[in-house]
mmCIF file as Biopython writes it, N, C-alpha, C and O atoms, coordinates in Angstrom:
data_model
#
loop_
_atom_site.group_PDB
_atom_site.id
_atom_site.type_symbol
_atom_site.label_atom_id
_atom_site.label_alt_id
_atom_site.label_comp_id
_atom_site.label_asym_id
_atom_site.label_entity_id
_atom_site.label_seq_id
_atom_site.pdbx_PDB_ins_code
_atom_site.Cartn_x
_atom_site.Cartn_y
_atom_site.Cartn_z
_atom_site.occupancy
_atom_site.B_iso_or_equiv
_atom_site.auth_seq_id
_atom_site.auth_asym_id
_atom_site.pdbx_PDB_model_num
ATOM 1   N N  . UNK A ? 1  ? 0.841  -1.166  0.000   1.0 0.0 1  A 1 
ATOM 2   C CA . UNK A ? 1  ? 0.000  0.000   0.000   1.0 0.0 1  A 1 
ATOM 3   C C  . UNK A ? 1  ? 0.887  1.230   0.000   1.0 0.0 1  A 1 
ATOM 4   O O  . UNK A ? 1  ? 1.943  1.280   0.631   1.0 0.0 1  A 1 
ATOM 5   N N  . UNK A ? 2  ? 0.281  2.475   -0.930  1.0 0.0 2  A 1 
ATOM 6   C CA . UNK A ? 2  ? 1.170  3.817   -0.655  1.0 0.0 2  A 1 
ATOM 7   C C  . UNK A ? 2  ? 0.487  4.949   0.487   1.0 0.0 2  A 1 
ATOM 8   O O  . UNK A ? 2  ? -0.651 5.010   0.954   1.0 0.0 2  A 1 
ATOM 9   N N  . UNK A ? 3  ? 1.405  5.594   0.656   1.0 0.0 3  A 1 
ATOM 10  C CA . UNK A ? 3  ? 0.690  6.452   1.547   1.0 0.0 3  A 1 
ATOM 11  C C  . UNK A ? 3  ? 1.204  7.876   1.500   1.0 0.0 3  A 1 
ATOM 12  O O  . UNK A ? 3  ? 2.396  8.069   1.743   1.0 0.0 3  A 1 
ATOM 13  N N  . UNK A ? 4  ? 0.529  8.732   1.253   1.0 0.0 4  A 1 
ATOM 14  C CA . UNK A ? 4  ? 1.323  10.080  1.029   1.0 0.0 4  A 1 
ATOM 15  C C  . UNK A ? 4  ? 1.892  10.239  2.796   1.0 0.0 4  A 1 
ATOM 16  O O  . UNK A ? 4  ? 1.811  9.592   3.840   1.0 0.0 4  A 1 
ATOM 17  N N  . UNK A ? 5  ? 2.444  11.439  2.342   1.0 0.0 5  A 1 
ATOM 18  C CA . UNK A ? 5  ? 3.110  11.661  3.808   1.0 0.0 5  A 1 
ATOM 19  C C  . UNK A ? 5  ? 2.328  12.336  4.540   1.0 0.0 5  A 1 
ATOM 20  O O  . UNK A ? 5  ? 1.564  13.084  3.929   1.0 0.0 5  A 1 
ATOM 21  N N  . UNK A ? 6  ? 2.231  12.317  6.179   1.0 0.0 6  A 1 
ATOM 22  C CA . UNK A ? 6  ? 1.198  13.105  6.994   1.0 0.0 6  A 1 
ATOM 23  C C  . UNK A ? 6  ? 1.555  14.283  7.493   1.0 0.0 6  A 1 
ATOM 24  O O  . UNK A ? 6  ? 2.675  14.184  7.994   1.0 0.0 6  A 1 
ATOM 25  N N  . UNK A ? 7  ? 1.134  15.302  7.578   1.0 0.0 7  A 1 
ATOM 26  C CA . UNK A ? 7  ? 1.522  16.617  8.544   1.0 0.0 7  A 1 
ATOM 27  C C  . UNK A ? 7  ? 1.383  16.235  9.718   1.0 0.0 7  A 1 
ATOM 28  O O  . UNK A ? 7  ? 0.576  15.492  10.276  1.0 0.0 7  A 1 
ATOM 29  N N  . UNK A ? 8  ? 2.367  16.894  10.090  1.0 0.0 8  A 1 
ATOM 30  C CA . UNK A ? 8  ? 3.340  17.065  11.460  1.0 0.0 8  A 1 
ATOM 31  C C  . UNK A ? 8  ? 4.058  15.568  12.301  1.0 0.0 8  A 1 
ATOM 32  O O  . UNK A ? 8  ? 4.168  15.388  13.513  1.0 0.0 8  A 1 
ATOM 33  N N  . UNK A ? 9  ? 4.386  14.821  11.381  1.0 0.0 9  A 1 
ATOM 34  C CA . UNK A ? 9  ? 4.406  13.489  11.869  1.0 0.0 9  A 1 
ATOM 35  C C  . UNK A ? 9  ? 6.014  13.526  11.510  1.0 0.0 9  A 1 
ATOM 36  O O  . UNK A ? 9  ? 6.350  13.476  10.327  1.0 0.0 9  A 1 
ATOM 37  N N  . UNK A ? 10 ? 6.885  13.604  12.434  1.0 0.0 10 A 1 
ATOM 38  C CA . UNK A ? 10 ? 8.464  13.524  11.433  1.0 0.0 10 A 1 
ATOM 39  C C  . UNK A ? 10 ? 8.958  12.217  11.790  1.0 0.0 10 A 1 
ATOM 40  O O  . UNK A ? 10 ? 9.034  11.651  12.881  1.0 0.0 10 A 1 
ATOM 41  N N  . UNK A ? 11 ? 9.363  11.772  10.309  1.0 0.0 11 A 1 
ATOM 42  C CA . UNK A ? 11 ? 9.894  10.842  10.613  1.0 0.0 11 A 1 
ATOM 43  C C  . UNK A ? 11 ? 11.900 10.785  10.215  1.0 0.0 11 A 1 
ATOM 44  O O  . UNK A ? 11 ? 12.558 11.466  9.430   1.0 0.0 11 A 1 
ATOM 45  N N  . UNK A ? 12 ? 12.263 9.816   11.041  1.0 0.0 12 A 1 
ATOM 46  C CA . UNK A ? 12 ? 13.717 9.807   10.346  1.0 0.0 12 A 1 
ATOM 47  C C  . UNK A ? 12 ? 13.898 9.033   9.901   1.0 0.0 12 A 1 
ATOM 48  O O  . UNK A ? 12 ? 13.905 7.868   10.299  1.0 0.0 12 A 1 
ATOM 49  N N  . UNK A ? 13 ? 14.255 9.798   8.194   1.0 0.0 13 A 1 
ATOM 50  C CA . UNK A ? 13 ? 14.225 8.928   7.236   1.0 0.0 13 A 1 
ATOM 51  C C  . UNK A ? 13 ? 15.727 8.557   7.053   1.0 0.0 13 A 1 
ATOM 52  O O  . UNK A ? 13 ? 16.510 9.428   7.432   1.0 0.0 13 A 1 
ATOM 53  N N  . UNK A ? 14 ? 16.326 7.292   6.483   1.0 0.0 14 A 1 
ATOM 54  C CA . UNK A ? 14 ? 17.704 6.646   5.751   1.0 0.0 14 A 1 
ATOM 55  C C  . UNK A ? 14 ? 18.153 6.147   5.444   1.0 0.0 14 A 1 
ATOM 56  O O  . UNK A ? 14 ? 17.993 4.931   5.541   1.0 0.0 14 A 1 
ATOM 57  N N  . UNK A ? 15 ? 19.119 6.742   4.798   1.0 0.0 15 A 1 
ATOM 58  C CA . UNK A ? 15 ? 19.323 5.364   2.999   1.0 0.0 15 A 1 
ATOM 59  C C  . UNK A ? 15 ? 20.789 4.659   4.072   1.0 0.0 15 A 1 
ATOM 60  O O  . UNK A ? 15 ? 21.139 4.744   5.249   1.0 0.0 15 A 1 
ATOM 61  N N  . UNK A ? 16 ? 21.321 3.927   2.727   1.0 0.0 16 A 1 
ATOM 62  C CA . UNK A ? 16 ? 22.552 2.982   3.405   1.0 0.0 16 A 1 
ATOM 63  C C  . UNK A ? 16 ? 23.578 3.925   2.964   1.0 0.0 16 A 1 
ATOM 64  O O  . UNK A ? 16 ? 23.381 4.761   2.082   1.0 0.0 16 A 1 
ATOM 65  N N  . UNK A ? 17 ? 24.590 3.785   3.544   1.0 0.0 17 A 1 
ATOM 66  C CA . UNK A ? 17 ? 25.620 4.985   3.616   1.0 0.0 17 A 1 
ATOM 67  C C  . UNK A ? 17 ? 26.999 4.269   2.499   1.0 0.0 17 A 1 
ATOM 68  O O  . UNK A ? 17 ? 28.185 4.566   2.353   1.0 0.0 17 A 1 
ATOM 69  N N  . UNK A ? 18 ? 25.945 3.050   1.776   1.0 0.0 18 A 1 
ATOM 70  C CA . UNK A ? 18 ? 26.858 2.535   0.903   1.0 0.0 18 A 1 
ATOM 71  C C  . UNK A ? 18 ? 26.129 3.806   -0.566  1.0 0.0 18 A 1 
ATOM 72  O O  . UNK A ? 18 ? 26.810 4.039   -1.565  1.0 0.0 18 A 1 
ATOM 73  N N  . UNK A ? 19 ? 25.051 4.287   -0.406  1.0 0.0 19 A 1 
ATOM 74  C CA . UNK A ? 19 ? 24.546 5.110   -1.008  1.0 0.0 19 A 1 
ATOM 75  C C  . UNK A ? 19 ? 25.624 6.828   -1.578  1.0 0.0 19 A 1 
ATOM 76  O O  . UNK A ? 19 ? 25.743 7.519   -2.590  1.0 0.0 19 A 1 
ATOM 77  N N  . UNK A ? 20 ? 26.258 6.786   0.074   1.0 0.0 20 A 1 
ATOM 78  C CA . UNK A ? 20 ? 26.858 8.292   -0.639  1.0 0.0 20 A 1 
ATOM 79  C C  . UNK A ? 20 ? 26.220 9.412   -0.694  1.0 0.0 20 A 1 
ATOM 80  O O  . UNK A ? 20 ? 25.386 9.907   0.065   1.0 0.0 20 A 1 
ATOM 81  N N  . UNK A ? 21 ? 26.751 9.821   -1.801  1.0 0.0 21 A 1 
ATOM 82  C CA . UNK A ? 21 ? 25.708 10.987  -2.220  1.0 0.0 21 A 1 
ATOM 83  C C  . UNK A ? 21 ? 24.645 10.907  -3.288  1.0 0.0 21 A 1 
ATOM 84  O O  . UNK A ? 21 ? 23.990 11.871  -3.685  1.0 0.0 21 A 1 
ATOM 85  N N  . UNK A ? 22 ? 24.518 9.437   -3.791  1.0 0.0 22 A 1 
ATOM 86  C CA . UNK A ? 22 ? 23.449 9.041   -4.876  1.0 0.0 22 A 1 
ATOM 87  C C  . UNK A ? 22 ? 22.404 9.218   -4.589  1.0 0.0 22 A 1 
ATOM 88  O O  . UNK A ? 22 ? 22.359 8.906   -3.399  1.0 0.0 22 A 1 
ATOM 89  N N  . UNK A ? 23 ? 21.479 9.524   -4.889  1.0 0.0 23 A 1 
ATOM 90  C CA . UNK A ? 23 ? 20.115 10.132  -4.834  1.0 0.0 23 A 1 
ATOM 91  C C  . UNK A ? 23 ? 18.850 8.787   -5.835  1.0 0.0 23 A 1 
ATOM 92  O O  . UNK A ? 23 ? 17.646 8.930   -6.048  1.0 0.0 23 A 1 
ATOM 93  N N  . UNK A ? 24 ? 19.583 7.840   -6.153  1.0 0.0 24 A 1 
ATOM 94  C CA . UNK A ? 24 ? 19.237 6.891   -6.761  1.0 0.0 24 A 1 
ATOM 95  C C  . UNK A ? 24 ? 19.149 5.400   -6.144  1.0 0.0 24 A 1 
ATOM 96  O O  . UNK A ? 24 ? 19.599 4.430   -6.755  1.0 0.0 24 A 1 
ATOM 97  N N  . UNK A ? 25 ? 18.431 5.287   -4.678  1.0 0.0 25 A 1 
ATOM 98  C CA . UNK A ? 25 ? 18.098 4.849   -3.867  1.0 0.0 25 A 1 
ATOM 99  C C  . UNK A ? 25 ? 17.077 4.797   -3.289  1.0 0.0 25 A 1 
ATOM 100 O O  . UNK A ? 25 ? 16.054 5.193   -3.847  1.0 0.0 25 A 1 
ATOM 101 N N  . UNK A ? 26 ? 17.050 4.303   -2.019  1.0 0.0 26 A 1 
ATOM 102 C CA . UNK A ? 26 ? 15.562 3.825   -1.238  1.0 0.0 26 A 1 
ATOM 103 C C  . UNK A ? 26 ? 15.576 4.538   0.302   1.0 0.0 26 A 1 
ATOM 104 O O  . UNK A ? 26 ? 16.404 3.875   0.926   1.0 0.0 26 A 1 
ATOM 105 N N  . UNK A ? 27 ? 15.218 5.231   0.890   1.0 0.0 27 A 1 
ATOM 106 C CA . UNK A ? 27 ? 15.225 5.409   1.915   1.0 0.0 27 A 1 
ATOM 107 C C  . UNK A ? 27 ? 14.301 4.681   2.623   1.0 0.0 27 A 1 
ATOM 108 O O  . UNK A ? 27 ? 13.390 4.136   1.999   1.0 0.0 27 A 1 
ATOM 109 N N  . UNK A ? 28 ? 14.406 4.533   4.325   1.0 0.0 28 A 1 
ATOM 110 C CA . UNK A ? 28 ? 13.589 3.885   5.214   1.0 0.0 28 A 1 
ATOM 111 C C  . UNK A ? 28 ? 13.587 4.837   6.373   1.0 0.0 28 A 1 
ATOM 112 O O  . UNK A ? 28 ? 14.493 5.570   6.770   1.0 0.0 28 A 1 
ATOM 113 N N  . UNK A ? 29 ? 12.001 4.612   6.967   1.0 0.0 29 A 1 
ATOM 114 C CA . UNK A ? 29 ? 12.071 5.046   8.422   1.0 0.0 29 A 1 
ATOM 115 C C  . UNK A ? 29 ? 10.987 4.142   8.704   1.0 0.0 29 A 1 
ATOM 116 O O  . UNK A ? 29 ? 10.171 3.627   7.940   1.0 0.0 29 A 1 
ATOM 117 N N  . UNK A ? 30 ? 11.184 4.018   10.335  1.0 0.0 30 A 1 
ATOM 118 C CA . UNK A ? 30 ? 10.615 3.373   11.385  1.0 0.0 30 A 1 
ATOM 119 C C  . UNK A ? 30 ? 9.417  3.967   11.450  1.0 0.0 30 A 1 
ATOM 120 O O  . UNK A ? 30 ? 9.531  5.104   10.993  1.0 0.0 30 A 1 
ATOM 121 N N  . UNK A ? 31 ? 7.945  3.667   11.919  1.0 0.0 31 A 1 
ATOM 122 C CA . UNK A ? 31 ? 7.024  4.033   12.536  1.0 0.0 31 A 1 
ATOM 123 C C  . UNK A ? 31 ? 5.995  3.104   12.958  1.0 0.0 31 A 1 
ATOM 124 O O  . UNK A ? 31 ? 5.124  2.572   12.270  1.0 0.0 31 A 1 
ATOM 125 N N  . UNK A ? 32 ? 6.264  2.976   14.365  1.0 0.0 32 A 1 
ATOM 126 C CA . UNK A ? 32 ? 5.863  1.851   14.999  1.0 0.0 32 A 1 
ATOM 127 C C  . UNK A ? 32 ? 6.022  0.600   14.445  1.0 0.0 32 A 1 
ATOM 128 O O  . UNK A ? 32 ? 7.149  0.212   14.136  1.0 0.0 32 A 1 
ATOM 129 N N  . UNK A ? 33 ? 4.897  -0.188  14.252  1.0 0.0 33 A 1 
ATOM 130 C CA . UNK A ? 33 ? 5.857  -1.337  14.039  1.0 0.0 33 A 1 
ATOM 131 C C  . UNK A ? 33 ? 6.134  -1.471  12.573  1.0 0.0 33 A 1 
ATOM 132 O O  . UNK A ? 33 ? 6.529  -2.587  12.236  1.0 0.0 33 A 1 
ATOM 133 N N  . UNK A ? 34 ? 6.021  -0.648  11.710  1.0 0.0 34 A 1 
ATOM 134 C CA . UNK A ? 34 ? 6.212  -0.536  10.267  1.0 0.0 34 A 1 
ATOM 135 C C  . UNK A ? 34 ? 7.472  -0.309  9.683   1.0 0.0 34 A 1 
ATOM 136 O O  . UNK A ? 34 ? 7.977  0.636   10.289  1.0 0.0 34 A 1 
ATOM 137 N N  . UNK A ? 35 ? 8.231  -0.721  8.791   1.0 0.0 35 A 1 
ATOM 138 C CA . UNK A ? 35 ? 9.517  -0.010  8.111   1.0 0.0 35 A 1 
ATOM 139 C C  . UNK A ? 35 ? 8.389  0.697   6.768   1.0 0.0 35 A 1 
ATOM 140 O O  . UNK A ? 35 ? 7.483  0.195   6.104   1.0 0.0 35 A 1 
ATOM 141 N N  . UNK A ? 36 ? 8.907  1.854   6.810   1.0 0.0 36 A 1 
ATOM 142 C CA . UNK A ? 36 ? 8.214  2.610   5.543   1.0 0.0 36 A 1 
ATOM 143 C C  . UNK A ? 36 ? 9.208  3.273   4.624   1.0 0.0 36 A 1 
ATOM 144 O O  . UNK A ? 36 ? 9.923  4.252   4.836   1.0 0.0 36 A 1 
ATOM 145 N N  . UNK A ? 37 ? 9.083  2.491   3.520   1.0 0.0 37 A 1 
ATOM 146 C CA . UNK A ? 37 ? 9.569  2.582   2.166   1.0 0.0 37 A 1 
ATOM 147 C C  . UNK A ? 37 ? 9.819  3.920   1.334   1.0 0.0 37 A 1 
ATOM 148 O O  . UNK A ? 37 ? 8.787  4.558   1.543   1.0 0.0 37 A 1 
ATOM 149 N N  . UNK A ? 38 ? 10.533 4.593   0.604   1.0 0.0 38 A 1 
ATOM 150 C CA . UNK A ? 38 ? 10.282 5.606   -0.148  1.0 0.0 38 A 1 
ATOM 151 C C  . UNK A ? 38 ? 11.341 5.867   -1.102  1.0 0.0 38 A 1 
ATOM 152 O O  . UNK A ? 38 ? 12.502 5.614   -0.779  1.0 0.0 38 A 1 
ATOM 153 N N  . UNK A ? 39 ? 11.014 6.441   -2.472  1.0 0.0 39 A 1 
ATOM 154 C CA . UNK A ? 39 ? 12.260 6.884   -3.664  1.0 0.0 39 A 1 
ATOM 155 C C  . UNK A ? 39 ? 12.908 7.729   -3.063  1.0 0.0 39 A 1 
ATOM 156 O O  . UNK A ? 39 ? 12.208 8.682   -2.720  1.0 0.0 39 A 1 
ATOM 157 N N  . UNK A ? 40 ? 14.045 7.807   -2.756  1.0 0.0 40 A 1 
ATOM 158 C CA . UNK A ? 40 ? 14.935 9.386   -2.958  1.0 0.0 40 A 1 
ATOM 159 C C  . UNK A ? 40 ? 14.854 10.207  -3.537  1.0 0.0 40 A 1 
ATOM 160 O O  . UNK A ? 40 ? 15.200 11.349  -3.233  1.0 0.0 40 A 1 
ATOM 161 N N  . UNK A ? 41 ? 14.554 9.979   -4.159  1.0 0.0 41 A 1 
ATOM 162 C CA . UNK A ? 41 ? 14.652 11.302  -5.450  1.0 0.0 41 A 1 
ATOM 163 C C  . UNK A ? 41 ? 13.043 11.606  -6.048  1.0 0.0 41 A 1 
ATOM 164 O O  . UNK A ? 41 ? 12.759 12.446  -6.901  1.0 0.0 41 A 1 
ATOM 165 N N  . UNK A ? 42 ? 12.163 10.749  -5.400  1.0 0.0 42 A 1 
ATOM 166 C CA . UNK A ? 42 ? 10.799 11.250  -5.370  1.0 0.0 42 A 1 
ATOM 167 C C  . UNK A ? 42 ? 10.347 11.285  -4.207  1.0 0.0 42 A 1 
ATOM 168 O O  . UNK A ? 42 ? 9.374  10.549  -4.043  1.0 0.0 42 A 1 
ATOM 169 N N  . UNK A ? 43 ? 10.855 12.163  -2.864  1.0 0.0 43 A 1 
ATOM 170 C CA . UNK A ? 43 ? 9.967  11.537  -1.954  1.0 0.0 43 A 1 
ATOM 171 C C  . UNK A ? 43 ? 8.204  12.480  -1.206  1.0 0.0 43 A 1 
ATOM 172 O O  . UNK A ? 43 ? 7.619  12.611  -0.131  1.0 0.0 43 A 1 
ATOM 173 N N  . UNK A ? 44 ? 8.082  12.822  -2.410  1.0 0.0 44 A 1 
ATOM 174 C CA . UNK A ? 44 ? 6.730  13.572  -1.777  1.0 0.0 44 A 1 
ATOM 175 C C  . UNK A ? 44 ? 5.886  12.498  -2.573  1.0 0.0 44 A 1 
ATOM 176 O O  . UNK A ? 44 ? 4.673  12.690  -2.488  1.0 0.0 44 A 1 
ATOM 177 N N  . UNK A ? 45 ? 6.326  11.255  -3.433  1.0 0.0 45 A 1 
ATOM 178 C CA . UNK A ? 45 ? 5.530  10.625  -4.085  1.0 0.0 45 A 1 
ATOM 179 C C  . UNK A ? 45 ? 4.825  9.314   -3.262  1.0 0.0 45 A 1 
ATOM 180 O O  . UNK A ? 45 ? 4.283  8.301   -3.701  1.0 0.0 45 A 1 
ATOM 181 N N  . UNK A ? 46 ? 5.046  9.730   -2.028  1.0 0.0 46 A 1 
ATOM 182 C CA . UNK A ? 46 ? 4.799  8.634   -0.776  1.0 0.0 46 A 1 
ATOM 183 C C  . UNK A ? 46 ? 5.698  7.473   -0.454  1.0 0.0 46 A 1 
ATOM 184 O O  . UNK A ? 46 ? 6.841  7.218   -0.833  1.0 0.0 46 A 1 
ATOM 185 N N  . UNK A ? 47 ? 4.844  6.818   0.374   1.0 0.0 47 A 1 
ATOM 186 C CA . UNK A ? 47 ? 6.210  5.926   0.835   1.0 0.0 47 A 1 
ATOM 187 C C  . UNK A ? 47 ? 5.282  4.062   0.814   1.0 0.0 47 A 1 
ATOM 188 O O  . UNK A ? 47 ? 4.101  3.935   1.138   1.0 0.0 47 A 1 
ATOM 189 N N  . UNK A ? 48 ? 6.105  2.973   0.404   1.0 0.0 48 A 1 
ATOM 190 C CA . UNK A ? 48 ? 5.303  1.981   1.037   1.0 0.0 48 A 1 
ATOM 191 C C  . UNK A ? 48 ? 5.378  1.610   2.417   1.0 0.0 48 A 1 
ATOM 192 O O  . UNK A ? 48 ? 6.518  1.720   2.868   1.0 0.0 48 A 1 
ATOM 193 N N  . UNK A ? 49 ? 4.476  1.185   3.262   1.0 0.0 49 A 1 
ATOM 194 C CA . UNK A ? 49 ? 4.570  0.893   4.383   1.0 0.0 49 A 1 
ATOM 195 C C  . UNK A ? 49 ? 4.324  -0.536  4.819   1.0 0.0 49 A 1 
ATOM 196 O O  . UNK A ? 49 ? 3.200  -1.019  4.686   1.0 0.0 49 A 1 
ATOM 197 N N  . UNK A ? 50 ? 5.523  -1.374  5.434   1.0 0.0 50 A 1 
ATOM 198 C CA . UNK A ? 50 ? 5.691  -2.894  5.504   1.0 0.0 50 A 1 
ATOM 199 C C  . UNK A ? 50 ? 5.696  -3.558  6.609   1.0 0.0 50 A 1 
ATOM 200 O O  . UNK A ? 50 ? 6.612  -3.328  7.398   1.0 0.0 50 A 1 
ATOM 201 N N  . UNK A ? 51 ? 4.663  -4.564  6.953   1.0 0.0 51 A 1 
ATOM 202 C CA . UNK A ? 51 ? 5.047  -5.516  8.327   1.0 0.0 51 A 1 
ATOM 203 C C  . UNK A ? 51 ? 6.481  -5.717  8.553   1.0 0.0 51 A 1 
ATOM 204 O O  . UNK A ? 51 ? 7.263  -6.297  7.799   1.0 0.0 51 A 1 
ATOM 205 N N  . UNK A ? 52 ? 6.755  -5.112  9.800   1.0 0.0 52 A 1 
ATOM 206 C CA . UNK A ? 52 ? 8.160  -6.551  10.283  1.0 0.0 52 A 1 
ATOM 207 C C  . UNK A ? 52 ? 8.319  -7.554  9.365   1.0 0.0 52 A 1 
ATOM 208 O O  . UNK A ? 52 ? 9.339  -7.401  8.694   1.0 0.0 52 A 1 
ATOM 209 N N  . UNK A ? 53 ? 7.330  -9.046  8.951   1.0 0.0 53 A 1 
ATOM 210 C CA . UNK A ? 53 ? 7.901  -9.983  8.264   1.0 0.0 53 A 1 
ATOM 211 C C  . UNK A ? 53 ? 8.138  -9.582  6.139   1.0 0.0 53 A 1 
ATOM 212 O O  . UNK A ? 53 ? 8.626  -10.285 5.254   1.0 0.0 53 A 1 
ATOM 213 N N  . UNK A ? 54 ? 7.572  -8.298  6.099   1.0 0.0 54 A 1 
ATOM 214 C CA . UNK A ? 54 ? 7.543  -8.046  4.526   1.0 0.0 54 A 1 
ATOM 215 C C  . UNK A ? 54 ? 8.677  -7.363  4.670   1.0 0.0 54 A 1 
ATOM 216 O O  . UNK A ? 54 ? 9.652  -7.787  4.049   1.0 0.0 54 A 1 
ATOM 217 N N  . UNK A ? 55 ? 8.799  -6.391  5.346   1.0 0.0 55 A 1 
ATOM 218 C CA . UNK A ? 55 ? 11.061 -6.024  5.214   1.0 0.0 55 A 1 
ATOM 219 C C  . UNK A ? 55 ? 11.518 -7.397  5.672   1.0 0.0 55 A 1 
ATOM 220 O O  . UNK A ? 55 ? 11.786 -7.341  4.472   1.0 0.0 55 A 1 
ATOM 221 N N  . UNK A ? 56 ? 11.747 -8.130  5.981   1.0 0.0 56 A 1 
ATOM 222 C CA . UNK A ? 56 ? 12.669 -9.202  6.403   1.0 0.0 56 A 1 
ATOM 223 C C  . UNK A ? 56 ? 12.495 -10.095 5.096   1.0 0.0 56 A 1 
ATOM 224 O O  . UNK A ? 56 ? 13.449 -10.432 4.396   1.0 0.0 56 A 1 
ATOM 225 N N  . UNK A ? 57 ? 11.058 -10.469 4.824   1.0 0.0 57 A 1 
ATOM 226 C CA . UNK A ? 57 ? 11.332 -10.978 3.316   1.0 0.0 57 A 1 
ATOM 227 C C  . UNK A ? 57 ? 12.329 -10.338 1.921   1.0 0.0 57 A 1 
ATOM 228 O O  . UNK A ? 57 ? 13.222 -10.887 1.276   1.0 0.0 57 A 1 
ATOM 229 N N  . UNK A ? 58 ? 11.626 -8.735  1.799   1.0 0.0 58 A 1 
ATOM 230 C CA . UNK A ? 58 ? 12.647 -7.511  1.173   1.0 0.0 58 A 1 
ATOM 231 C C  . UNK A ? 58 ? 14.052 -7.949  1.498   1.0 0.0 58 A 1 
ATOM 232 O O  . UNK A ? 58 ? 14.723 -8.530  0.644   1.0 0.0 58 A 1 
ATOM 233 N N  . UNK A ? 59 ? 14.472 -7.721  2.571   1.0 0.0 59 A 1 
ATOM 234 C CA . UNK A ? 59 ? 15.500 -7.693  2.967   1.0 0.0 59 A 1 
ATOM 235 C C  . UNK A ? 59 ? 16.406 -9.183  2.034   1.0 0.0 59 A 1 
ATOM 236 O O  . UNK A ? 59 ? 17.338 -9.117  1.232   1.0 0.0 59 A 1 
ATOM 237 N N  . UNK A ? 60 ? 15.639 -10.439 2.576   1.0 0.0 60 A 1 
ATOM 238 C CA . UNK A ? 60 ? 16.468 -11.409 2.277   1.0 0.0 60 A 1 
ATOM 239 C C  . UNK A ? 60 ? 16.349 -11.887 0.488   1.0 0.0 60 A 1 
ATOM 240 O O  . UNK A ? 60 ? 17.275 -12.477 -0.068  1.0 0.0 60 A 1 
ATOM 241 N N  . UNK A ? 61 ? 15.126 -11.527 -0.187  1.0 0.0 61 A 1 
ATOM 242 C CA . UNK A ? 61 ? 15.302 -11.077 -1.589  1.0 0.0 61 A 1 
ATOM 243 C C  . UNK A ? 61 ? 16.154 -10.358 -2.262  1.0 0.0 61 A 1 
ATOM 244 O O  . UNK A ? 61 ? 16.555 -10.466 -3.421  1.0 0.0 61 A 1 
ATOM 245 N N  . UNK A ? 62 ? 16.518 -9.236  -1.017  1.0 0.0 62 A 1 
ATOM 246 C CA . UNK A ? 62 ? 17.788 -8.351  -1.873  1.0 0.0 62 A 1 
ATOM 247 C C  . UNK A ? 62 ? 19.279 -9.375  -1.983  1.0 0.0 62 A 1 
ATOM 248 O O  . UNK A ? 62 ? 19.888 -9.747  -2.985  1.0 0.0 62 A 1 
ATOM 249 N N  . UNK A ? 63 ? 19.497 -9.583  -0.783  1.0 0.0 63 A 1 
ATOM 250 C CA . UNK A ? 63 ? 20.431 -10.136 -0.210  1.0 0.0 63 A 1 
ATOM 251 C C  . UNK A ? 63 ? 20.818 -10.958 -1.334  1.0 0.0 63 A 1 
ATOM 252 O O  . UNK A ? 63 ? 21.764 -10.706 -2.082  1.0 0.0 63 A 1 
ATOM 253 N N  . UNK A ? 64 ? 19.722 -12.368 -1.454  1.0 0.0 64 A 1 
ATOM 254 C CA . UNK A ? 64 ? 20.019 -13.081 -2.255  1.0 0.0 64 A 1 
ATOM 255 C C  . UNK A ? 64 ? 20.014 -12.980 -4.012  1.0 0.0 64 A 1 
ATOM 256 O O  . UNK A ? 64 ? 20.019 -13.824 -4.908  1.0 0.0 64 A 1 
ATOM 257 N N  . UNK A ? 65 ? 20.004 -11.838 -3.979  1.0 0.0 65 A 1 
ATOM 258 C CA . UNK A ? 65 ? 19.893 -11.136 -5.619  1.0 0.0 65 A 1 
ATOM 259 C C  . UNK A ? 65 ? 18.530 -11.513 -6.272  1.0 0.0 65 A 1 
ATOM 260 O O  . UNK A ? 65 ? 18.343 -11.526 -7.489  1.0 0.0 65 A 1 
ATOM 261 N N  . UNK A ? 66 ? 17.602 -11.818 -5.331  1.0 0.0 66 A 1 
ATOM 262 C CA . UNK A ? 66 ? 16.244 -12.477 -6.153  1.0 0.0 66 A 1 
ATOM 263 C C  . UNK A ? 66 ? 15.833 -11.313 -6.969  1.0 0.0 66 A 1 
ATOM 264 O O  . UNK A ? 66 ? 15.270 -11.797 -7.951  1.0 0.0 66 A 1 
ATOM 265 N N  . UNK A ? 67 ? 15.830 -10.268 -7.042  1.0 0.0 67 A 1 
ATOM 266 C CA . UNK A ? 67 ? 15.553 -8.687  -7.314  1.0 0.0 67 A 1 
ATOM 267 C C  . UNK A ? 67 ? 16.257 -8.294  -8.758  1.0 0.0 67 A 1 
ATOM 268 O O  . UNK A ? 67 ? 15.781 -7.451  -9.518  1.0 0.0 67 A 1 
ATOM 269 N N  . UNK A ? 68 ? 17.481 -9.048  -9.015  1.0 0.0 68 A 1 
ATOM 270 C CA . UNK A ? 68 ? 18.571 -8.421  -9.476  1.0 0.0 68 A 1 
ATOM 271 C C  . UNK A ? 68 ? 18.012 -8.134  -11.184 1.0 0.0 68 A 1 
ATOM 272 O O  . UNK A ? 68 ? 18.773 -7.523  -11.934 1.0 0.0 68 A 1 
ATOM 273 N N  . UNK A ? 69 ? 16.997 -8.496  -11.570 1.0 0.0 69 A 1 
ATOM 274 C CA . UNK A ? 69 ? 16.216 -9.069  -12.835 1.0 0.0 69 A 1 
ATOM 275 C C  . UNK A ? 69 ? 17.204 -9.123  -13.824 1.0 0.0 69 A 1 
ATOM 276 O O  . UNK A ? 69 ? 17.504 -8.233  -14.619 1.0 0.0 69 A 1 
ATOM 277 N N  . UNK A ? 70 ? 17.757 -10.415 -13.690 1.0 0.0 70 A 1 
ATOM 278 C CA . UNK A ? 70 ? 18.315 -10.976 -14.346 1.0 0.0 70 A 1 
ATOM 279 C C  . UNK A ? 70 ? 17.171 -12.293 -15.753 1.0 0.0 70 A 1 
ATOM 280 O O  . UNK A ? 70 ? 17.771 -12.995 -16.567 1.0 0.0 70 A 1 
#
């Protein structure tokens, strides 16, 4: 699901610091029990917002290059 962003709600958002200064990435922030998703370089275009077990799936898809579309 997307979700635009809410007023007055700040969150801290951040990419991996293997990122740099690329702007061609994913940022994350915490909110409650959610990791919430978003483009860098689009981020007023909302964010997805994921159970605990859907980042840990994410997570181990990346890991294992399932993503890599090969």
């Amino acid at each position: 699901m997307v979700y635009r962003s809410t007023p007055r709600v700040v969150l801290n958002w951040r990419k991996s610091s293997a990122s740099a200064n690329d702007s061609n990435c994913v940022e994350v922030a915490a909110s409650g029990p959610s990791v919430l998703v978003r483009d860098s370089r689009n981020p007023s275009a909302g964010h997805l917002a994921l159970a605990p077990a859907q980042w840990q799936g994410l997570l181990t898809a990346v890991r294992n290059g399932d993503l890599d579309g090969r």
